[in-house]
Kinemage of the C-alpha trace (Angstrom):
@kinemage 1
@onewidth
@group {chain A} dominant
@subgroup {mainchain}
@vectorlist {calphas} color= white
{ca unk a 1} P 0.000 0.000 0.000
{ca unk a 2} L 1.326 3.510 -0.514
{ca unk a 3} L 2.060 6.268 1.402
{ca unk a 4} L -1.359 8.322 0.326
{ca unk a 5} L -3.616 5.457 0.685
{ca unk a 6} L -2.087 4.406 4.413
{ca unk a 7} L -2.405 7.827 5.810
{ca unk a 8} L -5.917 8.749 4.257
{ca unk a 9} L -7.226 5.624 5.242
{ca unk a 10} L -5.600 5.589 8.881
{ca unk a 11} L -7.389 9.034 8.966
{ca unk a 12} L -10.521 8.135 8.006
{ca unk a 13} L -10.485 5.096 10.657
{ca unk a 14} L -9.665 7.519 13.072
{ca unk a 15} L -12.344 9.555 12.912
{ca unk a 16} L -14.783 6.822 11.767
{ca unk a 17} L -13.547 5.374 15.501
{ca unk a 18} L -13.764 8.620 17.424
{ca unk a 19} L -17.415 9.238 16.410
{ca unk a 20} L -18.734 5.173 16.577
{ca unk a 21} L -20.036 5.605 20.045
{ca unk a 22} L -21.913 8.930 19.536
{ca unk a 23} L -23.716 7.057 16.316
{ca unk a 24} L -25.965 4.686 17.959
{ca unk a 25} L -26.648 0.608 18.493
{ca unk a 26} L -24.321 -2.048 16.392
{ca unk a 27} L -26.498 -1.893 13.423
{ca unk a 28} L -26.031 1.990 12.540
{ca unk a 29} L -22.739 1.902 13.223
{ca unk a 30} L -22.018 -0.966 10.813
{ca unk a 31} L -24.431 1.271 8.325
{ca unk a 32} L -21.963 4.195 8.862
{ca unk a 33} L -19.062 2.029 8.507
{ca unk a 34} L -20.105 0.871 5.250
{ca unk a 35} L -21.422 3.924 3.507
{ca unk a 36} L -17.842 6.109 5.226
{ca unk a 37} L -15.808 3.117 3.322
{ca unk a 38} L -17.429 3.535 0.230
{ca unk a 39} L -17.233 6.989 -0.077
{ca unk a 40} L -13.928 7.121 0.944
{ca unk a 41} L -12.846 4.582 -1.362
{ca unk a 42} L -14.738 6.774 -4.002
{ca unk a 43} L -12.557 9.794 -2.880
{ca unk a 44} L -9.314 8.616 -2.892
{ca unk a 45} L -8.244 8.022 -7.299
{ca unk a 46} L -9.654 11.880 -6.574
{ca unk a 47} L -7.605 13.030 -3.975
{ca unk a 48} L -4.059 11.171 -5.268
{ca unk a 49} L -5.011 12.697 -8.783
{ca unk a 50} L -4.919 15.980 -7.262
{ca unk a 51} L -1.648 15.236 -5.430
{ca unk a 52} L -0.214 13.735 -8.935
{ca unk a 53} L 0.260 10.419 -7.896
């Protein structure tokens, strides 16, 4: 894995993490989980484009 793809997605587990207990029960958090890791994945050929890699 590169660089870009280790950090963004160590950030975006960080934060996914840090706001999992305000969300609510198992179920919505799994929800959240899944629709954060899909747009993230979305995001990222974006955001390395933009940092030419």
């Amino acid at each position: 894995m590169d660089p870009v793809s280790l950090v963004y997605y160590a950030i975006i587990c960080g934060v996914l993490c840090w706001a999992g207990p305000r969300i609510g029960g198992p179920v919505l958090r799994v929800l959240a989980g899944v629709i954060v890791g899909v747009l993230a994945a979305g995001v990222l050929p974006a955001l390395k484009g933009m940092l030419g890699g």
